[in-house]
CHARMM internal coordinates of N, CA and C (Angstrom, degrees):
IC EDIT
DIST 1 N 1 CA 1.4450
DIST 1 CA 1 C 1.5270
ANGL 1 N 1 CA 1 C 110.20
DIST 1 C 2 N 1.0957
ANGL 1 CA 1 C 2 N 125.72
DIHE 1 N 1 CA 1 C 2 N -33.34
DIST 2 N 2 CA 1.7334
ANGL 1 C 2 N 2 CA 133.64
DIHE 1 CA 1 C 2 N 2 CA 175.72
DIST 2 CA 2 C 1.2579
ANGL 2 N 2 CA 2 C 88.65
DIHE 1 C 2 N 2 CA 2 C -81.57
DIST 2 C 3 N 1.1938
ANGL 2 CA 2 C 3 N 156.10
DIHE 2 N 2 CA 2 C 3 N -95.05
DIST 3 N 3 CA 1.3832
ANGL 2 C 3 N 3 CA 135.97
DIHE 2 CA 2 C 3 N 3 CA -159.12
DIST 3 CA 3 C 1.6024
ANGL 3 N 3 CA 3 C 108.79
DIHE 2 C 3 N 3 CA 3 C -26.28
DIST 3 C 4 N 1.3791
ANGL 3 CA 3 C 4 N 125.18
DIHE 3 N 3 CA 3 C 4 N -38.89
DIST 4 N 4 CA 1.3168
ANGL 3 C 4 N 4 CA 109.58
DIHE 3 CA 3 C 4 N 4 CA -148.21
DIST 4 CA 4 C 1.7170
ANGL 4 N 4 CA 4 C 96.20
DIHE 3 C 4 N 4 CA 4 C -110.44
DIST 4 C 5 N 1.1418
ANGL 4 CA 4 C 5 N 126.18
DIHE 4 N 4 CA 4 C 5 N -0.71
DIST 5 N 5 CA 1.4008
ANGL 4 C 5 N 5 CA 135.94
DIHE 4 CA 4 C 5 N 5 CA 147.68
DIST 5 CA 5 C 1.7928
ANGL 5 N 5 CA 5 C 111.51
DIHE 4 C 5 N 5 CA 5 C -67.35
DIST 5 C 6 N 1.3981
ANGL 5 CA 5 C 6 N 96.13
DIHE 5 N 5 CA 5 C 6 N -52.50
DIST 6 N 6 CA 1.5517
ANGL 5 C 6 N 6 CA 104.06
DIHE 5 CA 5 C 6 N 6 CA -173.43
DIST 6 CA 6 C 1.5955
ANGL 6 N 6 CA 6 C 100.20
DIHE 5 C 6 N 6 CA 6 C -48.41
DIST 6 C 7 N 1.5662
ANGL 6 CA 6 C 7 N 115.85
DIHE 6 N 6 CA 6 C 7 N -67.90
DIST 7 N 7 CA 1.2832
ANGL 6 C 7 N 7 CA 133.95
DIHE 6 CA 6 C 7 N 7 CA -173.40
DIST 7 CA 7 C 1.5029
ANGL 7 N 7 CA 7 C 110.97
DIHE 6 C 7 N 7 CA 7 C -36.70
DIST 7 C 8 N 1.2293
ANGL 7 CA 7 C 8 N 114.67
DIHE 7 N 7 CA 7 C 8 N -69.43
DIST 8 N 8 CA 1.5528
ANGL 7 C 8 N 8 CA 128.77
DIHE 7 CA 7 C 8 N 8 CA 174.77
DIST 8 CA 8 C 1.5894
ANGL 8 N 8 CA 8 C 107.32
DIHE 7 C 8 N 8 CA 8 C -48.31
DIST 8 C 9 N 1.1225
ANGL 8 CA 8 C 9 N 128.64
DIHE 8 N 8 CA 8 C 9 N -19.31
DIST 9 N 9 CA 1.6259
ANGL 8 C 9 N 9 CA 124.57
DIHE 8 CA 8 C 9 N 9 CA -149.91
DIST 9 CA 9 C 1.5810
ANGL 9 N 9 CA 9 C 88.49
DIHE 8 C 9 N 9 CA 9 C -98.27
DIST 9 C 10 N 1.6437
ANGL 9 CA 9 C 10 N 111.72
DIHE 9 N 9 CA 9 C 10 N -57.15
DIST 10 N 10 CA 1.6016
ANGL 9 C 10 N 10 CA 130.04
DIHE 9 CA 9 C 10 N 10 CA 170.98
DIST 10 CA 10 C 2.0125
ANGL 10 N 10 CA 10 C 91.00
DIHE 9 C 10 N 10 CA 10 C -39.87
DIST 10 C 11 N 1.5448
ANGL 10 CA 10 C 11 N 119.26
DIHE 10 N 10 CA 10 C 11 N -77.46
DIST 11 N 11 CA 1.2588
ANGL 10 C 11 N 11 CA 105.64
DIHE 10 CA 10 C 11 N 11 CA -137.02
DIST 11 CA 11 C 1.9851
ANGL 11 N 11 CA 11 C 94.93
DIHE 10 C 11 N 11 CA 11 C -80.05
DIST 11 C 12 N 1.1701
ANGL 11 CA 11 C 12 N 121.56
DIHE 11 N 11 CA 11 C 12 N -4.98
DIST 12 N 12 CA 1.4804
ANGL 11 C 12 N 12 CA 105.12
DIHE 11 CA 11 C 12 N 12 CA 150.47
DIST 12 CA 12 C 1.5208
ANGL 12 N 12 CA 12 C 127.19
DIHE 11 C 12 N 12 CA 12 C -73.33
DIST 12 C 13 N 1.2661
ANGL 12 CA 12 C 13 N 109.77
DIHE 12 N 12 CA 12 C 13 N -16.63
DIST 13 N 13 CA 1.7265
ANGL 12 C 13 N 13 CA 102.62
DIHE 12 CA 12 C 13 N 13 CA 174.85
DIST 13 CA 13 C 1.7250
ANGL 13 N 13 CA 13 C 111.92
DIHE 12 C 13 N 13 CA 13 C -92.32
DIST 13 C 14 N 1.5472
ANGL 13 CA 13 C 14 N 109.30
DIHE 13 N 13 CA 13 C 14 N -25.34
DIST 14 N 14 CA 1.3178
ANGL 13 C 14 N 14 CA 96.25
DIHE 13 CA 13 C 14 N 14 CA 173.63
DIST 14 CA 14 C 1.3821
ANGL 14 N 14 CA 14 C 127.19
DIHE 13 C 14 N 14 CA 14 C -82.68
DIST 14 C 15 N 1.2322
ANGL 14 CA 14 C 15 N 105.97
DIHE 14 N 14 CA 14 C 15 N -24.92
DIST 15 N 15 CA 1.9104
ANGL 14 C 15 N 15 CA 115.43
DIHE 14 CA 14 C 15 N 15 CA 155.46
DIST 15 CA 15 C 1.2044
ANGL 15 N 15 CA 15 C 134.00
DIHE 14 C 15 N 15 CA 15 C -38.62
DIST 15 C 16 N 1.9005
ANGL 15 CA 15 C 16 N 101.81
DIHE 15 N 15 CA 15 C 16 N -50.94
DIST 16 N 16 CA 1.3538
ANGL 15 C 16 N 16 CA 109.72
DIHE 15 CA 15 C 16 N 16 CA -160.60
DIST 16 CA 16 C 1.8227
ANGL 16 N 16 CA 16 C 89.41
DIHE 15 C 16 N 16 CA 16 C -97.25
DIST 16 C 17 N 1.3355
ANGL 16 CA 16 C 17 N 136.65
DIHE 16 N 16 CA 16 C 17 N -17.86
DIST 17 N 17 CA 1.4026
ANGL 16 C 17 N 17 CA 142.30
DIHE 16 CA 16 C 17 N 17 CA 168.77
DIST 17 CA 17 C 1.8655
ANGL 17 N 17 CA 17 C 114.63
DIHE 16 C 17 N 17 CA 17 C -64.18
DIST 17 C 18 N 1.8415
ANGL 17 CA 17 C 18 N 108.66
DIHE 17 N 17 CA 17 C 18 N -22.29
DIST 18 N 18 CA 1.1854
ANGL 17 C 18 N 18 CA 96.90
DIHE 17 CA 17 C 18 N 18 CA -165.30
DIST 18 CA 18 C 1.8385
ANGL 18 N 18 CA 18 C 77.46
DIHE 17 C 18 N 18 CA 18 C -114.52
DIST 18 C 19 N 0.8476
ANGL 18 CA 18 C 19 N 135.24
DIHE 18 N 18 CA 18 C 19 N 13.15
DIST 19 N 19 CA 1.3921
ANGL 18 C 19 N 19 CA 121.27
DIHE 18 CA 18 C 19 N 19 CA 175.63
DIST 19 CA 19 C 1.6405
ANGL 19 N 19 CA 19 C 115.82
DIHE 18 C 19 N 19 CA 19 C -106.41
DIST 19 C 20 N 1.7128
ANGL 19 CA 19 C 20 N 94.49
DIHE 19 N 19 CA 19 C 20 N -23.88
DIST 20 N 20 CA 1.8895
ANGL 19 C 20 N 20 CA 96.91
DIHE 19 CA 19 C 20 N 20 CA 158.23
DIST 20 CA 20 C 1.6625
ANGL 20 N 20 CA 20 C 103.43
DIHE 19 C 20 N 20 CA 20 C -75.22
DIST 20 C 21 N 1.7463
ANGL 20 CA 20 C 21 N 132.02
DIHE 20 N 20 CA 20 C 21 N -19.12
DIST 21 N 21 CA 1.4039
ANGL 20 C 21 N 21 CA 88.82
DIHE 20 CA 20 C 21 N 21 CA -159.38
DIST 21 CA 21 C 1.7107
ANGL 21 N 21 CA 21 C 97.65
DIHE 20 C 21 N 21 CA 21 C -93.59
DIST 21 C 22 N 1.3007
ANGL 21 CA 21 C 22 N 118.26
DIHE 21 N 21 CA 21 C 22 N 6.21
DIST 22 N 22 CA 1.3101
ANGL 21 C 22 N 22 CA 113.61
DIHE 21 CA 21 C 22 N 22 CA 173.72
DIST 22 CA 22 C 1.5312
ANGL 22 N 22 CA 22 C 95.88
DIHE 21 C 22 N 22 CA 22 C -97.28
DIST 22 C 23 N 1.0706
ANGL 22 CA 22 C 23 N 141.44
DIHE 22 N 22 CA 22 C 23 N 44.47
DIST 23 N 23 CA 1.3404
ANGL 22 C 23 N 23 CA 127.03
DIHE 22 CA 22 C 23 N 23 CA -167.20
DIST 23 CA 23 C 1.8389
ANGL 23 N 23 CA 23 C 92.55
DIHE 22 C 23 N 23 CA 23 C -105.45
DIST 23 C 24 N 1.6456
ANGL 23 CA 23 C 24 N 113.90
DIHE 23 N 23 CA 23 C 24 N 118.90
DIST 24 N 24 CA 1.2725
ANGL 23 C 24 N 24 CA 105.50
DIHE 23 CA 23 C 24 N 24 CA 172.91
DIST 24 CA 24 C 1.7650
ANGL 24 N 24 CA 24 C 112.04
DIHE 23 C 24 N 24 CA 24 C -76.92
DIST 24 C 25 N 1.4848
ANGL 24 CA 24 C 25 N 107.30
DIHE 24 N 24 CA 24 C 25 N 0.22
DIST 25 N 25 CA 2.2355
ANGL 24 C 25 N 25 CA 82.18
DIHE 24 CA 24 C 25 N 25 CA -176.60
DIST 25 CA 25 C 1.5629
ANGL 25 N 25 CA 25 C 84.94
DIHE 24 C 25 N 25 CA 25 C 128.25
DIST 25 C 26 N 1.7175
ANGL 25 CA 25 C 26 N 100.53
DIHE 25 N 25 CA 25 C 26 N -83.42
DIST 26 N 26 CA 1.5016
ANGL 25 C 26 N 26 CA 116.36
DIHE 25 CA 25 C 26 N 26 CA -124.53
DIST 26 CA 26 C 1.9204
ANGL 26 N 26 CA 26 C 91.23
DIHE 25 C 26 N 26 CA 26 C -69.37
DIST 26 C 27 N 1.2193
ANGL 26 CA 26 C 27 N 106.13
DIHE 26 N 26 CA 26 C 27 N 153.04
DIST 27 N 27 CA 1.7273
ANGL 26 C 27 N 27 CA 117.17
DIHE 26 CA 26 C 27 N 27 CA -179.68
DIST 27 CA 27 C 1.6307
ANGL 27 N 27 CA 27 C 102.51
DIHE 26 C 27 N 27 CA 27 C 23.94
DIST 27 C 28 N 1.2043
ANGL 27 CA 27 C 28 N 113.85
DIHE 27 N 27 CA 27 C 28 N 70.99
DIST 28 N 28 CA 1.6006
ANGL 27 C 28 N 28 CA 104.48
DIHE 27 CA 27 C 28 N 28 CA 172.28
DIST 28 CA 28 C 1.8655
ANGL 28 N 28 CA 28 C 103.19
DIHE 27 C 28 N 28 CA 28 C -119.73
DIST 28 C 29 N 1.1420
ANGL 28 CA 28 C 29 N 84.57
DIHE 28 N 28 CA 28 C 29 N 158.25
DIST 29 N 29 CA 1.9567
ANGL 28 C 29 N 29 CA 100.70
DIHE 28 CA 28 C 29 N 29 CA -178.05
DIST 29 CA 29 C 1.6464
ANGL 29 N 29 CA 29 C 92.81
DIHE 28 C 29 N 29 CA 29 C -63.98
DIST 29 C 30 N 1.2977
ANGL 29 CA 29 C 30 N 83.74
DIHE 29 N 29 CA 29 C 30 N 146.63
DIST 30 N 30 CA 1.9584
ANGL 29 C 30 N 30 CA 95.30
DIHE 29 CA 29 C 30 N 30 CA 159.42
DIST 30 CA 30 C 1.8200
ANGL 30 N 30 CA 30 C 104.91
DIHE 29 C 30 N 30 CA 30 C -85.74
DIST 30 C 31 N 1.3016
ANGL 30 CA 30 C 31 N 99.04
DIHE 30 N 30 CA 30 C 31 N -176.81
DIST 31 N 31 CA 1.7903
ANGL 30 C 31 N 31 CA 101.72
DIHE 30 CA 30 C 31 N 31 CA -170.77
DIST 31 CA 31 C 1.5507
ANGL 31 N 31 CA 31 C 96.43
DIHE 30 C 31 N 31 CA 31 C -85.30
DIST 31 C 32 N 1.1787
ANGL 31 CA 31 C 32 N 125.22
DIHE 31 N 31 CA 31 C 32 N -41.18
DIST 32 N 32 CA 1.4641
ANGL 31 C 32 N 32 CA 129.62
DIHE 31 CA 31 C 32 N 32 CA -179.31
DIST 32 CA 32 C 1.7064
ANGL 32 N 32 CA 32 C 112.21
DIHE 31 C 32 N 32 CA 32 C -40.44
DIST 32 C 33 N 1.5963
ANGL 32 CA 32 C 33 N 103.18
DIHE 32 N 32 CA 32 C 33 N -41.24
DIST 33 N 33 CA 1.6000
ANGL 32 C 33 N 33 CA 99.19
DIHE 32 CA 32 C 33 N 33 CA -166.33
DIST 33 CA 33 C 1.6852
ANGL 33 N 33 CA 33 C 98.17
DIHE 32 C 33 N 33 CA 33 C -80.22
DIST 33 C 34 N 1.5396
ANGL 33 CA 33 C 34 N 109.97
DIHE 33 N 33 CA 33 C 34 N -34.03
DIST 34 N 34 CA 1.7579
ANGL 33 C 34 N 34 CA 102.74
DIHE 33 CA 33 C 34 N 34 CA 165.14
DIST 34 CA 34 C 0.9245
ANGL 34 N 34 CA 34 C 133.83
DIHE 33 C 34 N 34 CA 34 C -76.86
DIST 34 C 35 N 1.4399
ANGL 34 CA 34 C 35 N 112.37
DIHE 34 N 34 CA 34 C 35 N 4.62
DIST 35 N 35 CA 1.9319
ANGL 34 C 35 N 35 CA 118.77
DIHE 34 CA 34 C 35 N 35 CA 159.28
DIST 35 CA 35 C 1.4796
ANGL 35 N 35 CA 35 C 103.61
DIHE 34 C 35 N 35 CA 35 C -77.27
DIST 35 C 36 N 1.5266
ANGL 35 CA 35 C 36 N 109.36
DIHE 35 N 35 CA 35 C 36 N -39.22
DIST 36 N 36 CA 1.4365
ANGL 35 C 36 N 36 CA 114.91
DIHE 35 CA 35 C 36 N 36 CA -165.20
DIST 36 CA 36 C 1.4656
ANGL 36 N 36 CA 36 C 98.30
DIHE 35 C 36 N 36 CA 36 C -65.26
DIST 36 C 37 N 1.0705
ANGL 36 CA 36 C 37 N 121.21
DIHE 36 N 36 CA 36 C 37 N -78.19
DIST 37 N 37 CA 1.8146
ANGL 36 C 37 N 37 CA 131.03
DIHE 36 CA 36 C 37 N 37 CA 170.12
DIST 37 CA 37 C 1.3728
ANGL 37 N 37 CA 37 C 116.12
DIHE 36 C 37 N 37 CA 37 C -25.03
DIST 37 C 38 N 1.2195
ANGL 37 CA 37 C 38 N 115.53
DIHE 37 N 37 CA 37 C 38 N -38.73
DIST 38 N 38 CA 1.6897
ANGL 37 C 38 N 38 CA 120.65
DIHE 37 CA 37 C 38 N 38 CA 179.58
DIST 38 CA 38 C 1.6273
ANGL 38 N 38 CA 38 C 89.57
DIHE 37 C 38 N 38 CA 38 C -82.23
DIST 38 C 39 N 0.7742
ANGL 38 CA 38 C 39 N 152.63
DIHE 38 N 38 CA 38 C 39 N -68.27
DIST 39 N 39 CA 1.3947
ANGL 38 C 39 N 39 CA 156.68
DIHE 38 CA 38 C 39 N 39 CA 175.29
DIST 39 CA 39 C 1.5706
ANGL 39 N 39 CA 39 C 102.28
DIHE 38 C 39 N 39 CA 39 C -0.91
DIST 39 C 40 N 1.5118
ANGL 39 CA 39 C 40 N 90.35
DIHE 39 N 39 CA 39 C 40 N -67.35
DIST 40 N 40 CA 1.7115
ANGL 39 C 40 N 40 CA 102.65
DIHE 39 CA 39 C 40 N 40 CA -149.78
DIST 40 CA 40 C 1.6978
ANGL 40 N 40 CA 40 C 94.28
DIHE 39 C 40 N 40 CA 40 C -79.42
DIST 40 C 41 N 1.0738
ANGL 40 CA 40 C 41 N 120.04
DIHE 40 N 40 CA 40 C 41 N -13.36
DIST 41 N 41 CA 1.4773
ANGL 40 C 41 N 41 CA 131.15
DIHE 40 CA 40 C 41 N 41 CA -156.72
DIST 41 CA 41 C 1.9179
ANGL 41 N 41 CA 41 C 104.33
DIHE 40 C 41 N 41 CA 41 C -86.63
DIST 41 C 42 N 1.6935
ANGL 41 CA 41 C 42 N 86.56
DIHE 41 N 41 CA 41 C 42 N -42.92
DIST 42 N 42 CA 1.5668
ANGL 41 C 42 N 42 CA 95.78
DIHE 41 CA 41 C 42 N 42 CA 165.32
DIST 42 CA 42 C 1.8451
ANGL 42 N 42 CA 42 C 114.31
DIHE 41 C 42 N 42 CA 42 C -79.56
DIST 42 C 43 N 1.3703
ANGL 42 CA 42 C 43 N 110.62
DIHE 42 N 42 CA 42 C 43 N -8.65
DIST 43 N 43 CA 1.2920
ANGL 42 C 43 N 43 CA 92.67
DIHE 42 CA 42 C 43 N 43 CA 167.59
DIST 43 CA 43 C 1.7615
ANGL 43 N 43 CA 43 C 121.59
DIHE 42 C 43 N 43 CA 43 C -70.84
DIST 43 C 44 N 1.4629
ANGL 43 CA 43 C 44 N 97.66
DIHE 43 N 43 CA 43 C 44 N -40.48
DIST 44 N 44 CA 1.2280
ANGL 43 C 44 N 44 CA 123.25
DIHE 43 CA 43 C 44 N 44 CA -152.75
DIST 44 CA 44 C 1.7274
ANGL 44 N 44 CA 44 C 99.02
DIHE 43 C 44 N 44 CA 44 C -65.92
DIST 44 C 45 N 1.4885
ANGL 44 CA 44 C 45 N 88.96
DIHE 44 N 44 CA 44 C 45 N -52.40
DIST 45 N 45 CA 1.9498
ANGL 44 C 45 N 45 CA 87.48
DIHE 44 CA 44 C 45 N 45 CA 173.17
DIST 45 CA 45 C 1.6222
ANGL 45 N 45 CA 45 C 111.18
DIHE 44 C 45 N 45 CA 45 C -76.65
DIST 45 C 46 N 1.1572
ANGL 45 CA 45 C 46 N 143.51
DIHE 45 N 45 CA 45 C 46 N 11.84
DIST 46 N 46 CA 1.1717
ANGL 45 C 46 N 46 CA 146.73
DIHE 45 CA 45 C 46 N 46 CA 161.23
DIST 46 CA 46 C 1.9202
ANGL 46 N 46 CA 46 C 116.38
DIHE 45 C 46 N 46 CA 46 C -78.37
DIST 46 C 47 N 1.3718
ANGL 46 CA 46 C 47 N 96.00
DIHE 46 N 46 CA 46 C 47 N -43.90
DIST 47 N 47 CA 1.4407
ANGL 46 C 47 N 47 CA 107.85
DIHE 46 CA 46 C 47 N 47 CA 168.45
DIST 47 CA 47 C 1.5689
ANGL 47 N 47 CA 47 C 116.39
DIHE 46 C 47 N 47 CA 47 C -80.39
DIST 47 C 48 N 1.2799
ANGL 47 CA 47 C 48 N 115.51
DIHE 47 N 47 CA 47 C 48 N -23.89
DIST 48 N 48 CA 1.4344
ANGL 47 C 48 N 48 CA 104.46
DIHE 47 CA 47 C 48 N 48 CA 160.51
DIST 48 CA 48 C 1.6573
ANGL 48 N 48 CA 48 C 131.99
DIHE 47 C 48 N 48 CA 48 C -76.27
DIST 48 C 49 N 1.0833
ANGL 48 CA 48 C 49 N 90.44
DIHE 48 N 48 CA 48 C 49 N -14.12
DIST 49 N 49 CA 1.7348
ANGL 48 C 49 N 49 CA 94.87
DIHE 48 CA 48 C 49 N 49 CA -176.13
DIST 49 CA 49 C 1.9882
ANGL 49 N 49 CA 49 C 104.89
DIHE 48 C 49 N 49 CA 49 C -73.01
DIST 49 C 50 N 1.2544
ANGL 49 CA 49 C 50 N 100.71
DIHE 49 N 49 CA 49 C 50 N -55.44
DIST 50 N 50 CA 1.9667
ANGL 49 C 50 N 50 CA 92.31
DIHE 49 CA 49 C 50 N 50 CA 171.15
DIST 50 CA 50 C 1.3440
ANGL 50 N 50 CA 50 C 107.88
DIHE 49 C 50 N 50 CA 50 C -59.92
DIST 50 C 51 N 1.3215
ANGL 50 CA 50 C 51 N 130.95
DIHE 50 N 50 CA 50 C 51 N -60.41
DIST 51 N 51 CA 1.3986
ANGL 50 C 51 N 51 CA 132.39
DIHE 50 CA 50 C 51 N 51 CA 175.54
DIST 51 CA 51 C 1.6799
ANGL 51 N 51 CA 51 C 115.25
DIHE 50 C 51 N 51 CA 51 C -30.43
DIST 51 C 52 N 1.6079
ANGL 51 CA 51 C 52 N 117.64
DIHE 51 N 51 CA 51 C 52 N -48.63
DIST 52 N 52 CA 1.2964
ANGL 51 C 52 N 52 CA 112.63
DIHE 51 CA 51 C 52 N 52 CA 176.29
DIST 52 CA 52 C 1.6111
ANGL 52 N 52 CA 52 C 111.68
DIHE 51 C 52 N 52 CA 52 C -74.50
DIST 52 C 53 N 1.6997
ANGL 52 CA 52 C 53 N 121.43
DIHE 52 N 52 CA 52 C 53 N -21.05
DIST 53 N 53 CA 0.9773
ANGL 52 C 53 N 53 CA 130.11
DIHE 52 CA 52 C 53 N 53 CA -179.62
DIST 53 CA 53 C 1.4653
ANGL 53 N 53 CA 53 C 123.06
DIHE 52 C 53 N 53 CA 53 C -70.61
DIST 53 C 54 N 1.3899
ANGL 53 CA 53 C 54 N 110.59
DIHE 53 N 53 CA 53 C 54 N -27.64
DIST 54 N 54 CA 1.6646
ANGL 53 C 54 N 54 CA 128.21
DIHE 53 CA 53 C 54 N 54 CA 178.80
DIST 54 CA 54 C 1.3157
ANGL 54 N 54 CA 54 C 95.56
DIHE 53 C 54 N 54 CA 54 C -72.49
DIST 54 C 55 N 1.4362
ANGL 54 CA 54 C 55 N 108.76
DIHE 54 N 54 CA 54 C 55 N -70.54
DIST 55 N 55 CA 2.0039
ANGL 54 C 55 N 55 CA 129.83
DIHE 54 CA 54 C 55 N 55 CA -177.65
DIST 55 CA 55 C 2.0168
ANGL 55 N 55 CA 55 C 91.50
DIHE 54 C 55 N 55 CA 55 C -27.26
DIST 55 C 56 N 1.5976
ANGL 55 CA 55 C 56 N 105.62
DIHE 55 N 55 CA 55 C 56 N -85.17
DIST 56 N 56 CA 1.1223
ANGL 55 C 56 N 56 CA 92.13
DIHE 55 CA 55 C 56 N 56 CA -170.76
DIST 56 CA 56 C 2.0773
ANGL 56 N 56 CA 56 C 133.45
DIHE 55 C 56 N 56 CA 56 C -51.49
DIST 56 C 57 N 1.2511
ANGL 56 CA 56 C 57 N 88.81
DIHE 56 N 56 CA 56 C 57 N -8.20
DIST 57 N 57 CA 1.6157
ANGL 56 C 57 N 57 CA 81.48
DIHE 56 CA 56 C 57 N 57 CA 168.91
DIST 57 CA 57 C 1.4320
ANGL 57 N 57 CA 57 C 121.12
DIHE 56 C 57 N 57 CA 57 C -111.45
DIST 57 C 58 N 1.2900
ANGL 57 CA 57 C 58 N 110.88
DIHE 57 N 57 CA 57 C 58 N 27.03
DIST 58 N 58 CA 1.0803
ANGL 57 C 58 N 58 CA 129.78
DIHE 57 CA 57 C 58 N 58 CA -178.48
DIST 58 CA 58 C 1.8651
ANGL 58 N 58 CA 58 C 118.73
DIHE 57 C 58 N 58 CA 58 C -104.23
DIST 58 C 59 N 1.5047
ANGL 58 CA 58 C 59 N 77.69
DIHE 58 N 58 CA 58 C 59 N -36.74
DIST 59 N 59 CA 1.2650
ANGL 58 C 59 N 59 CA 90.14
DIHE 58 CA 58 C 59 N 59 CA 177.93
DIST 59 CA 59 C 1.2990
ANGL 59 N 59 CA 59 C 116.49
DIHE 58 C 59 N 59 CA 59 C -80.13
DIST 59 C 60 N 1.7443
ANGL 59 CA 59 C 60 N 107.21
DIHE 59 N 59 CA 59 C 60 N -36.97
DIST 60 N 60 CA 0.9944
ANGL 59 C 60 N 60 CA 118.10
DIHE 59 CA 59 C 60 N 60 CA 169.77
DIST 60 CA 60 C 1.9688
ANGL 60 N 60 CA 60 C 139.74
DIHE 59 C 60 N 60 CA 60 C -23.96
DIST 60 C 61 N 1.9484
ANGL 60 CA 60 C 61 N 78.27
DIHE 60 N 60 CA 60 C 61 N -73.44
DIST 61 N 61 CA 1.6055
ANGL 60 C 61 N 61 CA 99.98
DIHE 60 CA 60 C 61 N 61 CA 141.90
DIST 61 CA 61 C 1.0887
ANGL 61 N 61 CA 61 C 136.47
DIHE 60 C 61 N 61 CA 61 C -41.35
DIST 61 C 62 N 1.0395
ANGL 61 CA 61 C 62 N 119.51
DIHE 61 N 61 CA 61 C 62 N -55.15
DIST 62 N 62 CA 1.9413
ANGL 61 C 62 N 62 CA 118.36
DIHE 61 CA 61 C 62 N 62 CA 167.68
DIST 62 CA 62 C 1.4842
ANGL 62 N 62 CA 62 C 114.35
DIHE 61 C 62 N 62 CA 62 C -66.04
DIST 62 C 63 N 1.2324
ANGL 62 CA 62 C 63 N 143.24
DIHE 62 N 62 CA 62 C 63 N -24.64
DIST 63 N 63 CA 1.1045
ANGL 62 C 63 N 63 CA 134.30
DIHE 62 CA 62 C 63 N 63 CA 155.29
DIST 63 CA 63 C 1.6434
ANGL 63 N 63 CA 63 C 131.27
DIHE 62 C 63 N 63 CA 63 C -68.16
DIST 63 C 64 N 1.4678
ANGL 63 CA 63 C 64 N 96.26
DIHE 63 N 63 CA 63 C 64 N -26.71
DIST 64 N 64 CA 1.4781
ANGL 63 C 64 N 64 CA 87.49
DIHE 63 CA 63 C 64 N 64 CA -172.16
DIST 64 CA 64 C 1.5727
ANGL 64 N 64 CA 64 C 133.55
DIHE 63 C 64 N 64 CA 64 C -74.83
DIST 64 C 65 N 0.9866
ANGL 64 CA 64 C 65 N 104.24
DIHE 64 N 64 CA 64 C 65 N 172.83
DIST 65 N 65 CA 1.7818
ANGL 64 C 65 N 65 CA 99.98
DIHE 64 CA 64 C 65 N 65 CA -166.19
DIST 65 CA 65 C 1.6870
ANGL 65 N 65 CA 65 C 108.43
DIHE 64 C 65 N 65 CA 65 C -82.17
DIST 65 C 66 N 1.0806
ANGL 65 CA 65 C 66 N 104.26
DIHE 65 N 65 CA 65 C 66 N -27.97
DIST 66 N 66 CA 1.9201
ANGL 65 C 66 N 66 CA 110.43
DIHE 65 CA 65 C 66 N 66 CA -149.87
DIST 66 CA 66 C 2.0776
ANGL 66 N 66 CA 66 C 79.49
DIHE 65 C 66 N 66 CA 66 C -104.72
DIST 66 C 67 N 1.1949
ANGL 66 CA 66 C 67 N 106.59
DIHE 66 N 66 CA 66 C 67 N 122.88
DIST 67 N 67 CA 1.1298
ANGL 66 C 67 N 67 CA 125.58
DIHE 66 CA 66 C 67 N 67 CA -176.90
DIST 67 CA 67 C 1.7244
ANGL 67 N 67 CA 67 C 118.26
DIHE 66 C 67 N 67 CA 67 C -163.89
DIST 67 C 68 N 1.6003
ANGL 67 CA 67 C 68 N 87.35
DIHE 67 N 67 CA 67 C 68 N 120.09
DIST 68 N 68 CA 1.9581
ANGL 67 C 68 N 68 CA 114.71
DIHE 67 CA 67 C 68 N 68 CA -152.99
DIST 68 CA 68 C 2.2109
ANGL 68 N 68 CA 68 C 97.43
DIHE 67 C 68 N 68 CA 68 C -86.40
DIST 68 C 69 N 1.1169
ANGL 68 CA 68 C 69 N 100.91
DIHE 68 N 68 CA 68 C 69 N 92.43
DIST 69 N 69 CA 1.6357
ANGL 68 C 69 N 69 CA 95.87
DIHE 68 CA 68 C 69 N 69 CA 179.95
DIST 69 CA 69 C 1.7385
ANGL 69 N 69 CA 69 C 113.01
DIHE 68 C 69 N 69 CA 69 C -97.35
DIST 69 C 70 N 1.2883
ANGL 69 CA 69 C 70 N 127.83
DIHE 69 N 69 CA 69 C 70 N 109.82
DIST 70 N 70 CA 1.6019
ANGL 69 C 70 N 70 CA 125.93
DIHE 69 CA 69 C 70 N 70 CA -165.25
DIST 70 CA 70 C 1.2795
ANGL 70 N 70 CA 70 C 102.01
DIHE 69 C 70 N 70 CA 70 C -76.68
DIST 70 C 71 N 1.4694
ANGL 70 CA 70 C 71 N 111.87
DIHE 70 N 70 CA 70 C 71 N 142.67
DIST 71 N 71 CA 1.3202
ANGL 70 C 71 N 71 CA 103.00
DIHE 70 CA 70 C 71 N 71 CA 166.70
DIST 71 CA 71 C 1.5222
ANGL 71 N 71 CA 71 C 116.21
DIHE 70 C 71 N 71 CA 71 C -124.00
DIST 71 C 72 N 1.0740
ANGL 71 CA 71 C 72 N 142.02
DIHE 71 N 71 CA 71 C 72 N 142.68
DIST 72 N 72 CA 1.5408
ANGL 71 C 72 N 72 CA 148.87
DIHE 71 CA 71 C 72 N 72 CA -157.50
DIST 72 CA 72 C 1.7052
ANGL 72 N 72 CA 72 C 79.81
DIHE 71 C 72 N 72 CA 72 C -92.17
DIST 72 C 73 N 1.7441
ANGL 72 CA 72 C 73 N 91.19
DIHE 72 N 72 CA 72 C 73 N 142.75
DIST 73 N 73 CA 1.4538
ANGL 72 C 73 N 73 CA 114.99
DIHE 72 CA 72 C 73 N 73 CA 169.37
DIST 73 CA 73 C 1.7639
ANGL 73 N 73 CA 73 C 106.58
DIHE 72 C 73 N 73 CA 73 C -110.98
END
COOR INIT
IC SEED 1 N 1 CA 1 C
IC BUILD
């Protein structure tokens, strides 16, 4: 989980660092509104990581062979 915070943290600063140095001026964002945007952006992939984590054991479950059915006596 720290690698993949670490990772994400690096490739939002080198994005938003190489997109000011091409920045011509004219109608451009301030850095504040791309903290804000990176913000919400790290929420969004934060909620996908359990979400893909449920999905895959879900699926999991539905595929597998060995399956426990109770039966009332």
């Amino acid at each position: 989980m720290k690698n993949t915070l670490r990772n994400t943290l690096i490739a939002l600063i080198t994005f938003t660092s190489s997109a000011y140095a091409a920045d011509s001026g004219a109608g451009s964002g301030s850095l504040l509104l791309s903290l804000f945007i990176g913000f919400f952006a790290l929420i969004v992939v934060f909620q996908l990581v359990p979400a893909v984590i449920l999905f895959v054991g879900m699926a999991k479950g539905l595929v597998s062979k060995d399956s426990k059915v109770e039966t009332s006596n």
